[in-house]
N, C-alpha and C positions, 0 to 999 in steps of 0.2 A: 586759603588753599583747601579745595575740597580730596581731603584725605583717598575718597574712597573710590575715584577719579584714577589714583596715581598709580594704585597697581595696575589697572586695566591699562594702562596709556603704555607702562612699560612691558607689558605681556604683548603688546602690540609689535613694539619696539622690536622684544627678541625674537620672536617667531618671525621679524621681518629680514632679521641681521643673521638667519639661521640657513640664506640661501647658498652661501662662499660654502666652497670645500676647503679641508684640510690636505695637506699633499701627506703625499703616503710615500715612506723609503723604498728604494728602488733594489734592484738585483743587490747583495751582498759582495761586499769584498770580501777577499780571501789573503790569508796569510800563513807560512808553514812554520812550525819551529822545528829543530835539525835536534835530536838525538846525539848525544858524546858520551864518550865515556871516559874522557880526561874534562873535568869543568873548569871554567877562565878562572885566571887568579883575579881576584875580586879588588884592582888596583886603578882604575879608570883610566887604563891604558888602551886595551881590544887589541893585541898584540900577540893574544893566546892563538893557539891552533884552532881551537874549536870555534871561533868567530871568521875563522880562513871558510869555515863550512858552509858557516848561514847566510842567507840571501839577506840582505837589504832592501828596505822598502822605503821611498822616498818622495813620496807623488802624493805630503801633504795640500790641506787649500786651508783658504782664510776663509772663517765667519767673522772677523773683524779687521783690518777694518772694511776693507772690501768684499763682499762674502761672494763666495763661489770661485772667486780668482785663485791662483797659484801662488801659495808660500813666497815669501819674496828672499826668503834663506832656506837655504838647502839645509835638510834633515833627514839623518840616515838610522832607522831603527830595525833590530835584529834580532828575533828568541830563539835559544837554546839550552835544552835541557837534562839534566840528569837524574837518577832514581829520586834524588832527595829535591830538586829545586830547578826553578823555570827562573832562567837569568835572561837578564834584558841589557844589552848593548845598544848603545845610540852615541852618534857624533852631530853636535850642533854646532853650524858652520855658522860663521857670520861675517860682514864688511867693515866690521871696526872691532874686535876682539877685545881692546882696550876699555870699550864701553859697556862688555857686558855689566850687570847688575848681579854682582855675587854677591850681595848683605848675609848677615848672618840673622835667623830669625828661630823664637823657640819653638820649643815643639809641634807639632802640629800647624804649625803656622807659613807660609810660604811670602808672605810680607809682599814687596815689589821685587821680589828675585825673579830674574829669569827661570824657567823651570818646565821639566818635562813629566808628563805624567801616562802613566799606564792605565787605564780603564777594561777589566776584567769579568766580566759576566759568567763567574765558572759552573754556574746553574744549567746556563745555557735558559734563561725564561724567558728572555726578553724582557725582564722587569726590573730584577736587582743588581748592582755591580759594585765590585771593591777597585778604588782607584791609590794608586799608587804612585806620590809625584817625588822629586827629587829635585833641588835647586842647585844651580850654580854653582852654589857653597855648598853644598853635599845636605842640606838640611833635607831631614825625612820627613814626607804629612802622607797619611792616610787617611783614608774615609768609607763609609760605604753609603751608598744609593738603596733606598731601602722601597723606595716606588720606582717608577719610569719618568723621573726629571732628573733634568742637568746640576740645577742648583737645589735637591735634596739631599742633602750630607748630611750625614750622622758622623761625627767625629768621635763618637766612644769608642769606634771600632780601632784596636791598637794592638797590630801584628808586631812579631819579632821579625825583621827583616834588616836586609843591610844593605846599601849604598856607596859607592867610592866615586868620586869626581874630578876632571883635571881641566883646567885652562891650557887650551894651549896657543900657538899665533895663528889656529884657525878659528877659532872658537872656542869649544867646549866639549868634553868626553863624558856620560854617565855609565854606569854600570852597576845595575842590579842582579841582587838573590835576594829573591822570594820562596821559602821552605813552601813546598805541599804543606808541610803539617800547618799553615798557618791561613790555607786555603778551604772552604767548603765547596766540594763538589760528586756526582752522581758516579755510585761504581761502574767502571764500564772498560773493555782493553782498551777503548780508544776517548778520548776528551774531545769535543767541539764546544770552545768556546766564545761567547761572543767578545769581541775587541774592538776599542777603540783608544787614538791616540794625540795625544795634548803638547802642541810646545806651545807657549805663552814668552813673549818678546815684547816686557812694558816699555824698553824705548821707543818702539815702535807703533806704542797701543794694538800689537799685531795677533793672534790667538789663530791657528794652526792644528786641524786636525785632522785625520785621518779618514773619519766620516763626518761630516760638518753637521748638525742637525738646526735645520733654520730656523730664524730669530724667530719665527712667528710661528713656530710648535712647541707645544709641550712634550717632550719626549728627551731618553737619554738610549737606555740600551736597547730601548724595540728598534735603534738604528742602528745597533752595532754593526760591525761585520764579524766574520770568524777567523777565529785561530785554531789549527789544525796541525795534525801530527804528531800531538800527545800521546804515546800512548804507553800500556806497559806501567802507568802509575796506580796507584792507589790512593783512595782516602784514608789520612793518616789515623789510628787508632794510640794517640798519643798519649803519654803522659808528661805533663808538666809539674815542676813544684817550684812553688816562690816564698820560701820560708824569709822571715824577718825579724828582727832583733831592733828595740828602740829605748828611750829614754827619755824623758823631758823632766825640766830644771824649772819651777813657777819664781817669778820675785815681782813682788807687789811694791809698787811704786807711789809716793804721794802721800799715803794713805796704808795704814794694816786695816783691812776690814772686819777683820776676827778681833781689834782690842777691845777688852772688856769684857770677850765675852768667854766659853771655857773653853772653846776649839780655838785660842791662840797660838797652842803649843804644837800643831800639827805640823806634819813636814811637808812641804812643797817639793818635792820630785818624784818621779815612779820611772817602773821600769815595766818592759813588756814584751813574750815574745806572742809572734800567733804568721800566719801563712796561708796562700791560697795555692790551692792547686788544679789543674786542667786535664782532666779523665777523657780518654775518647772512649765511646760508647756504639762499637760500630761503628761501620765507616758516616754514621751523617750526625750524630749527636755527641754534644760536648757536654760531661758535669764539670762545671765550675763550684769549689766549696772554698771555703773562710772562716778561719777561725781565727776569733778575738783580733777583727781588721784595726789597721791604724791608719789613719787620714790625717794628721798632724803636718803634713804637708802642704795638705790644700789652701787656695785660696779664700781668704773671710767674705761674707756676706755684705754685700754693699748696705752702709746705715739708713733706714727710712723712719720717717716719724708718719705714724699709720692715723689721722682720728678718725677713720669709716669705720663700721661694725665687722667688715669683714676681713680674715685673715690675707696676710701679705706672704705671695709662694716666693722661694725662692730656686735658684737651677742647682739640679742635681752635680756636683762634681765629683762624688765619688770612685773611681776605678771601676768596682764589680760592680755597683748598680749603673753605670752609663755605657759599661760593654754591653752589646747586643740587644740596648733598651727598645729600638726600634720591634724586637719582637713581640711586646707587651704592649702596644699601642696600637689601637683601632679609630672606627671612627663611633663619633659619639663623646660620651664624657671620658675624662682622667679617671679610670677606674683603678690604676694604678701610680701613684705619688710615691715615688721611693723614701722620698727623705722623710716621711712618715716612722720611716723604719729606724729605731735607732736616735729619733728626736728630741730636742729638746721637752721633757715632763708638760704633759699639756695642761695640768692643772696648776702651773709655777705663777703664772699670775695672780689664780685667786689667794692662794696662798700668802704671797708677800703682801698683799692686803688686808691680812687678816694678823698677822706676825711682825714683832720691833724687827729682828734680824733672823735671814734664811739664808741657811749656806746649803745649794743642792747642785748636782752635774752640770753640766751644760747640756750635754745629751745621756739619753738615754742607755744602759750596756750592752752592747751587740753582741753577744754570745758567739753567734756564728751564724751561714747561713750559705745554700745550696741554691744554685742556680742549672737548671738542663735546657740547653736549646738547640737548635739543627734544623735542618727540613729534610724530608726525608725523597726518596726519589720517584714517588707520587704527587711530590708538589706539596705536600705538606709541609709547614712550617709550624715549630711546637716550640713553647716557651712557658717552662716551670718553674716557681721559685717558692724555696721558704727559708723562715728566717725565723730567729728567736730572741728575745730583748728577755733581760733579767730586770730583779727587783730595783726602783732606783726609790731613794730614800731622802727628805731632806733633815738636815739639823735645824731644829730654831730654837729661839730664845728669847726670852721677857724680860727687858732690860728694868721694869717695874716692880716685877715680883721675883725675877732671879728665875725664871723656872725654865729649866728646859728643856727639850722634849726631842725625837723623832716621827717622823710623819711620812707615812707609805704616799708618795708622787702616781708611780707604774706598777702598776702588778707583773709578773712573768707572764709573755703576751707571746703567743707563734703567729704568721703570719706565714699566708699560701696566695698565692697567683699562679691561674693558667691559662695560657692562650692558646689556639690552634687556627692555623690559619689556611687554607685551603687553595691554590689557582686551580682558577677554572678557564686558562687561556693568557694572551699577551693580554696584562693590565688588569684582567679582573679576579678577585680575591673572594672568598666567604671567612668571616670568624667567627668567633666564640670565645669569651672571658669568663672566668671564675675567679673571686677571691674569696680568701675566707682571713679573719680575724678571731682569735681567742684570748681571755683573759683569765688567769686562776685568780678568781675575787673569792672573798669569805664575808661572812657576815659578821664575823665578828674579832677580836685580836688587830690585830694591827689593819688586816684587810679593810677593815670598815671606816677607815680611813678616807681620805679624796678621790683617793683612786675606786672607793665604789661609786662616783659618779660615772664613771669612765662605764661605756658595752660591754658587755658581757661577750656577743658574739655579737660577729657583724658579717654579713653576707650578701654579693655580688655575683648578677649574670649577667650577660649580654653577648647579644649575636648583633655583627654588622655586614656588609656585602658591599660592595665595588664593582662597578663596571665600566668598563670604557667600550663606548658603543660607536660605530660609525665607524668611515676610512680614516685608519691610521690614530685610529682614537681618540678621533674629534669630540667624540662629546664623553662626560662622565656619569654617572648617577650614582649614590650612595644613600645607602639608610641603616638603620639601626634601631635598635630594640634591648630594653635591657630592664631589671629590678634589682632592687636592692631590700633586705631584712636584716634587723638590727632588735637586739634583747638583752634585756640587761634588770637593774633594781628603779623602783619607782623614780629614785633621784633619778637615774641616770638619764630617765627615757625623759624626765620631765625638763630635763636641762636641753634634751636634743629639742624638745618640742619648743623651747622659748628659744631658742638661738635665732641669731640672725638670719640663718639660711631658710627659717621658715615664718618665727614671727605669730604659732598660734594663740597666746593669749590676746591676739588685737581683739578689741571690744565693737569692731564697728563688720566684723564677718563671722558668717555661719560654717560656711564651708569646710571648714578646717578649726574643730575646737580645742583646746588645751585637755588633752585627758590624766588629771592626777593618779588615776591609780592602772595607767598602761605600764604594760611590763615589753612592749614589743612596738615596733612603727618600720611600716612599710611603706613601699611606693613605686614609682618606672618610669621610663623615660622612655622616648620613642623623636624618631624626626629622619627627614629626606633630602636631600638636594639632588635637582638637575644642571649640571652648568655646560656648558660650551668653551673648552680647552682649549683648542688648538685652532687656528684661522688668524686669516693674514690680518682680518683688519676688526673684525664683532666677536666679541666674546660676552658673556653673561649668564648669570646664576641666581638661582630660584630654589629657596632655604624653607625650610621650618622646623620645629622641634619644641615637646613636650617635656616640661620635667614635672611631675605630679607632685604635693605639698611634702607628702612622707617621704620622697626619693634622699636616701642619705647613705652618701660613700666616704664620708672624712676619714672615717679609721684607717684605713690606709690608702682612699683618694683623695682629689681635689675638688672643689664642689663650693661654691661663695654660697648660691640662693637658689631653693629649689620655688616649687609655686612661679612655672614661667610657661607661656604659651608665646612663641615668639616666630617673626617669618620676616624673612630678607627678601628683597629684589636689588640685583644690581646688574647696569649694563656697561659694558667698555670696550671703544671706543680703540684699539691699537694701530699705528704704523710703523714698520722698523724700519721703512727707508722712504721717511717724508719727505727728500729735498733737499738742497743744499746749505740750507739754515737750519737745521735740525738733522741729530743722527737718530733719533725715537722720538714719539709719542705716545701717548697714554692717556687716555680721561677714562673717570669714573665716575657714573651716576648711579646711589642707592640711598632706598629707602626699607626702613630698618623700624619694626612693633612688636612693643613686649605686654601683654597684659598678664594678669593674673587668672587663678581658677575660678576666682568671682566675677570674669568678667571687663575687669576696671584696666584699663591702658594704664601702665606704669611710667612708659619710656617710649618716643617718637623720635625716629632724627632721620633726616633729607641732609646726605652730604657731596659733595661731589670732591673729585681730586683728579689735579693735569699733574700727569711727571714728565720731563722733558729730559735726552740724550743732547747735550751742544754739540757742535763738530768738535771742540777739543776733551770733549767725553768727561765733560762736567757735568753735574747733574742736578737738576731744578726740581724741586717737588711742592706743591703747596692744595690742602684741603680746607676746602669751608663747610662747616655743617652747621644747621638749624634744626636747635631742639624746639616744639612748641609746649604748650602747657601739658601736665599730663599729672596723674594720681598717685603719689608713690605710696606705696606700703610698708616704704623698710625707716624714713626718714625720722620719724616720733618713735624708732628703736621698739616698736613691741607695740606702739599707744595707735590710736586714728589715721588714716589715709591723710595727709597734705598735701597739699597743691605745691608742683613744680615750675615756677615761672618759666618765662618763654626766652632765649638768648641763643647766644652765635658766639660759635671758637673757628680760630685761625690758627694753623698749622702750615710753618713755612721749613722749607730743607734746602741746606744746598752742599755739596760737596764738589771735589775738585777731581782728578782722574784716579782713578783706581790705580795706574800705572806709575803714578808721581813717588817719589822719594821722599818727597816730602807732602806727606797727608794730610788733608784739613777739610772739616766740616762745619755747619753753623745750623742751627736750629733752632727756631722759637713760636711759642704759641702764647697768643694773646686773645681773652673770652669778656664776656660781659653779659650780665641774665639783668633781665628786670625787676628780681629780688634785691637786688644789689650786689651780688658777687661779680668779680670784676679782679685782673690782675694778668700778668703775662712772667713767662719762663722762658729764658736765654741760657743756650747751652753748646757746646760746641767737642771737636779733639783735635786735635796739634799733635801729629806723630813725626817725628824727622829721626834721619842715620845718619849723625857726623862723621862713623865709621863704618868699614863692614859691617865691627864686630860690636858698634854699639847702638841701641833703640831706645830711646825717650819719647815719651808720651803722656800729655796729661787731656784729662777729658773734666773741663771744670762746668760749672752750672750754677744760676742764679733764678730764684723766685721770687718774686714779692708779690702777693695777690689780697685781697679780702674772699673770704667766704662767709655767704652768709645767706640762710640760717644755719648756723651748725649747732648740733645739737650739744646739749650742757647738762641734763641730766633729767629725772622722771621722780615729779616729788608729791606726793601724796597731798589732799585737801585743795583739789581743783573744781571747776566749775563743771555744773551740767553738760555741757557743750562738750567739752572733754570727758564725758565719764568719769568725772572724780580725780582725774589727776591731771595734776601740771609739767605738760613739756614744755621745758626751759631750754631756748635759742639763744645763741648770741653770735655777734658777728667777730670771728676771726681773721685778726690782719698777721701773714705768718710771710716770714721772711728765710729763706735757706739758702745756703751756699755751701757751695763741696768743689773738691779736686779730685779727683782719681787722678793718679800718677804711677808710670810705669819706667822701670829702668833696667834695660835689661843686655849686657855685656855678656859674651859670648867667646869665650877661649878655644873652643874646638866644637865643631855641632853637639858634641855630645857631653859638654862641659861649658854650664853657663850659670849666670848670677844672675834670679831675677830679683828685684822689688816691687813691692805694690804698697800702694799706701793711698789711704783715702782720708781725708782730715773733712771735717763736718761739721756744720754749726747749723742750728736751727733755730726760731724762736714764733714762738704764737702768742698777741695780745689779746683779748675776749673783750668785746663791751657792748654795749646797744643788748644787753639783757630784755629778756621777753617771755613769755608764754604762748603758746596758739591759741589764738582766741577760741576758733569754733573746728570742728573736724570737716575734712575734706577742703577748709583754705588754707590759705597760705599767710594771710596777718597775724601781725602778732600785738597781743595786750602788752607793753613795754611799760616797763619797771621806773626808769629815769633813773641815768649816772647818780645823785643824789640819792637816792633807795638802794643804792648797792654799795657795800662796804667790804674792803680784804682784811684780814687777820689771820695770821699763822698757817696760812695754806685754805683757809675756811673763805665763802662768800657769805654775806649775810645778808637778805633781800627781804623787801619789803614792798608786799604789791599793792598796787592805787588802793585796794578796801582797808590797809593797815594790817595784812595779816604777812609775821614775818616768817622765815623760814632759814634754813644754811644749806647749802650746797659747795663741793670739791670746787677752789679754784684752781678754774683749766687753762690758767695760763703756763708757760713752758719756755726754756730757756735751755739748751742742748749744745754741748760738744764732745767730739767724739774721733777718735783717731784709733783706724783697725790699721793694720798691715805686716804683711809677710815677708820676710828675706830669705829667700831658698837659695843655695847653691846646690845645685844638680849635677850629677856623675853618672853618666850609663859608661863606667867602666868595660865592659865586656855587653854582646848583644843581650838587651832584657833585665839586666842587672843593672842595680843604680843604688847609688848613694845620697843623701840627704843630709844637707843641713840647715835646721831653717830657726828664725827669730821672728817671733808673733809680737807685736803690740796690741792692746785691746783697753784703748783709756776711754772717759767718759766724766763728764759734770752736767749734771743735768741742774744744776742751779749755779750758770754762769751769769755774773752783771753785764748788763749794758745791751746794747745794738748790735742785732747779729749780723749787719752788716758793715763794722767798724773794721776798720785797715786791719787790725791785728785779730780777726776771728775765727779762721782759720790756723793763727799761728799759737793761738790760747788751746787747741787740742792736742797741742805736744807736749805741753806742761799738764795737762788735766790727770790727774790719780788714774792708775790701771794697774794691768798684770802684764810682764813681762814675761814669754813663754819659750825656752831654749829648748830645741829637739834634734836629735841625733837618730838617722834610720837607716838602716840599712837591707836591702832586699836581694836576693842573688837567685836567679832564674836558672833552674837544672831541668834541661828537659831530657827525658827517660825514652830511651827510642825502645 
């Protein structure tokens, strides 16, 4: 295939599929709310006076499954409001009452319930909206729309609001209060906002709105209509406080980790108080602050066995860092990583490396930390934050010579983020990001410790822009710009310089040298796309972007590898009403190039992918991509360019209706490269409700693949060809298996028991030992099974000349079992109680076959910590 052929043939392509228009919403509905001065008793009856007042609106349509036709159940919805709050009456009629779907589902979560939802644009931009839905079962989910799509939800967004629900022999009653104070919007005597409205009926596969916006647009609120009649409110200038009181109980299981050494006598429980609170600042800006947060509730981090050089993210679940995240995100890079903040010691690895035993945090101390966000009524959207981590320290010990010691991990770090975000119209945005990192290092005392590896200062800009061009905001464009500076001591800069993400001491480029005695490393990133949004049946998008060798945002972004010049094309292919064999279609054809600053193509791939809607709203998905050969620069970890064989992965999906009761999906991908790597992964979830009130769900997964070359280690007294050192490959045959399991019984929506639990086992064998022959291929000089010997964790090799050497064996053997038992209490609105039991087990030197009957069942037995917690939080808001 000639490479340089494919972009021109697809620029062809889109400029040719750029003829369709997108349809653009038409004249605005309209809708009033009625003013009281007596408000409904919040009982999901509508039985009040003040619902005698309001007009009912009832003249939904279906986008599914017939789209443009008429509701096929009558639904009746009504606002009205008082000084403090905008309530929503609605009665959902139906021809079998007995079938509705009233499940009971946790938080945030709206499951297969029937369910009605309010969509709110209190901006009035045409851009952003807060949706407000309410099921069957009275269960609450909120979210907010933070662009102009249907399906962008940001779920951190978590109002105090309340809900009452009634079954009755017509159907179904809801009734909402929504506070102002839990709404952002423009001071003014009178409110116009935009509205739209959601019944969802999964026996029916049936979805019901009020403004339908069609399957073949991109858009959510530039189609709202309006709600009118507000008036007389204000934006709330609130105060909230959510102080809290907690406690946790540690008991070590299997195993004391501490015998033998002098911290056996420590106590395993603590206590804690600390609190957040919510300041209005004017009517458009909120401070949010926290003091000494507690998160002992959350859900544990799914287990991964990582052997790439580069760090594994995981999702933010915190409370204050996922409320209003949406406003610290642009386009471009993760210039903001929250869990950065507050993390586990980044220098805990090398340490335990270096040390018999190390007892240090799990994460880092979070002091406290201030968050300001709002937009204000120029369209400005503003989002501040800082935060401050204390000293974390660990203990070790020399089980040889007795000795033992402390050792500074983090130094006392602040950390700053600011965003401002600007419209310039429906859809289109300007920003601008700033972070800043600091650290109090010393040169000497304790400071001079690990943590003077760590920056000194680290520092972030960046400006991006949006626009949506064309009718009805058929097409998009986006670009961005930004740099990063970072300073700190010789160590420090010299550690950023050999990391993975840049790789300067390679011996075979000029471009980007390793400099010993920099005290500072800079760099920028830059990149554009043009795509085509919305259209009935061509859509396609035209990428690039620059990251320069020095661009580094780790200290508190996300950022794998910088040294990339990289540019997409892809084009697709959609119809949302193929024909009576099909309810959708979808193909995608893209072609995807990454080279480096020197020039050398690192990574190639030509993939395509058909998804397909069945009429019973099952869903088929499957992509083929083809990588060719190409030069990687990260694979010999530091050392020479190697060549990437050439191979083919398969990715298959299927799932069954969104609307079923009982869930299920299947997934698997199976690959094979001309290196020899070769293996496939099967994977699936099983969700079903034997009751309302209970949810079971397990989502298990299965590996077994070889990989190979994987790298094994970088050992001194190698050949010319090499530059003096030997990269040692071997091929890994790794097997894993895991269950995520979920359990979750429900006593009242606001009182429920969930579990989680993931049980894990892993294991990797190593063999077919080797070296790279020469730089820039891919063969390797092999050792022979015979020339390689294990002892006590040690390899001992000896290559064809007779010269021998040792190397870490990197074989592995892993089980592991996290999981949470929460009972949850929102007592009174905003207020909740907690009680939850952590498991946290682990054998990383288990025998046998990680795929024997009992391998999963061996990480309930494995040694861990047992963690009991007791919280409590009580929400006072101060009018």
């Amino acid at each position: 295939m000639n490479l340089r052929v494919v972009p021109f043939t697809l620029c062809m392509l889109l400029l040719g599929a750029s003829l369709a228009h997108a349809q653009v919403p038409g004249p605005r509905r309209k809708m009033a709310a009625v003013r009281v001065e007596q408000p409904p008793t919040l009982d999901g009856v509508l039985d009040d006076e003040a619902w005698k007042q309001a007009t009912f609106t009832t003249d939904l349509i279906q986008k599914e499954p017939d789209q443009g036709l008429p509701a096929t159940l009558r639904t009746e919805v009504a606002f009205v409001y008082d000084e403090d709050a905008l309530y929503v009456g609605a009665r959902m009629f139906s021809d079998s009452p007995a079938d509705i779907e009233a499940v009971m589902t946790r938080r945030d979560e709206s499951g297969v319930a029937e369910r009605l939802i309010v969509s709110l644009d209190t901006w009035h931009d045409r851009r952003t909206a807060y949706s407000f839905a309410v099921t069957a079962a009275g269960q609450r989910v909120d979210w907010f729309h933070p662009v102009d799509s249907e399906y962008e939800r940001d779920f951190s967004f978590n109002p105090v609001w309340q809900a009452r629900t009634r079954l009755t022999g017509e159907g179904w009653v809801a009734e909402l209060r929504i506070p102002f104070s839990q709404l952002r919007f423009n001071d003014g005597d009178e409110q116009v906002w935009g509205l739209n409205l959601n019944r969802y009926v999964p026996r029916r596969n049936e979805d019901d709105f009020w403004v339908a916006v069609p399957r073949h647009v991109t858009g959510w609120s530039s189609w709202f209509g309006d709600l009118t009649g507000v008036r007389g409110v204000r934006p709330s200038r609130r105060l909230e406080l959510l102080p809290y009181v907690a406690g946790d109980w540690q008991v070590n299981s299997g195993r004391n980790p501490r015998a033998g050494t002098p911290f056996d006598a420590r106590r395993d429980y603590a206590g804690s108080v600390g609190g957040d609170a919510k300041v209005g600042l004017g009517p458009n800006l909120t401070l949010d602050a926290t003091v000494n947060p507690d998160f002992g509730q959350l859900e544990a981090d799914p287990a991964v066995v990582n052997l790439s050089a580069f760090e594994t993210f995981f999702e933010e679940r915190r409370p204050f860092f996922t409320e209003g995240s949406q406003l610290f995100t642009g386009n471009g890079p993760a210039y903001f990583y929250s869990r950065r903040i507050g993390a586990s010691p980044r220098l805990l690895v090398d340490l335990q490396s270096q040390r018999d035993y190390v007892e240090a945090p799990r994460a880092s101390t979070l002091w406290g930390a201030g968050k300001l966000t709002g937009r204000l009524a120029s369209g400005m959207s503003v989002g501040a934050l800082a935060a401050v981590t204390g000293h974390s320290f660990a203990d070790v010990y020399d089980f040889d010579t007795s000795e033992e010691g402390r050792v500074k991990l983090e130094p006392f770090t602040g950390y700053g983020v600011v965003r401002v975000q600007q419209e310039l119209g429906e859809g289109s945005v300007v920003g601008a990001m700033l972070t800043g990192v600091n650290r109090s290092l010393t040169s000497s005392g304790q400071g001079a410790s690990l943590a003077f590896n760590l920056p000194q200062q680290a520092y972030t800009a960046g400006a991006d822009a949006s626009f949506r061009l064309g009718p009805g905001g058929e097409y998009a464009l986006t670009a961005y710009a930004g740099g990063s500076y970072v300073s700190g001591t010789r160590e420090a800069m010299v550690r950023l310089q050999r990391s993975s993400a840049r790789y300067y001491q390679r011996p075979d480029q000029s471009y980007a040298v390793l400099n010993p005695e920099a005290t500072s490393l800079s760099g920028y990133t830059a990149g554009a796309a043009l795509e085509r949004v919305s259209g009935r049946n061509w859509l396609w998008r035209v990428r690039g972007y620059a990251e320069s060798p020095g661009f580094e945002i780790n200290d508190v972004g996300r950022l794998q590898s910088a040294d990339d010049l990289d540019a997409e094309l892809s084009l697709t292919y959609r119809d949302t009403d193929p024909g009576r064999w099909l309810r959708g279609l979808e193909a995608t054809l893209s072609l995807y190039n990454d080279w480096n600053y020197g020039g050398v193509r690192q990574a190639t791939s030509l993939s395509s992918t058909v998804e397909a809607t069945l009429p019973n709203f099952w869903t088929a998905e499957v992509t083929a991509t083809y990588l060719p050969r190409a030069l990687s620069d990260v694979l010999t970890r530091g050392g020479p360019l190697m060549q990437t064989g050439q191979g083919v992965d398969v990715i298959a999906e299927l799932s069954n209706a969104f609307s079923a009761t009982t869930r299920w999906s299947l997934e698997g991908k199976a690959w094979r490269y001309e290196t020899g790597s070769h293996g496939y992964t099967v994977g699936g979830s099983l969700g079903v409700q034997p009751t309302r009130r209970l949810r079971l769900a397990v989502e298990p997964g299965l590996s077994h693949y070889t990989e190979e070359p994987q790298y094994v280690a970088t050992v001194a007294g190698g050949r010319p060809e090499t530059y003096g050192s030997r990269y040692v490959f071997g091929a890994v045959e790794r097997r894993e298996l895991f269950a995520r399991l979920r359990v979750d019984f429900f006593v009242t929506p606001d009182l429920s028991v969930e579990l989680y639990a993931e049980p894990f086992a892993s294991s990797g064998r190593y063999s077919r030992f080797g070296e790279l022959l020469q730089a820039q291929g891919r063969a390797l000089l092999y050792y022979g099974d015979e020339n390689v010997t294990r002892e006590a964790g040690r390899l001992r090799v000896v290559d064809p000349a007779g010269t021998a050497f040792e190397v870490d064996d990197p074989d592995f053997n892993l089980r592991s079992l996290r999981s949470n038992l929460v009972v949850r209490w929102e007592f009174r609105p905003g207020s909740t109680l907690f009680f939850v039991w952590q498991q946290d087990r682990s054998n990383e030197q288990a025998l046998g076959s990680v795929l024997e009957p009992d391998a999963l069942g061996n990480s309930f037995s494995a040694p861990g910590s047992h963690t009991f917690a007791v919280k409590l939080a009580w929400w006072l808001p101060v009018n």
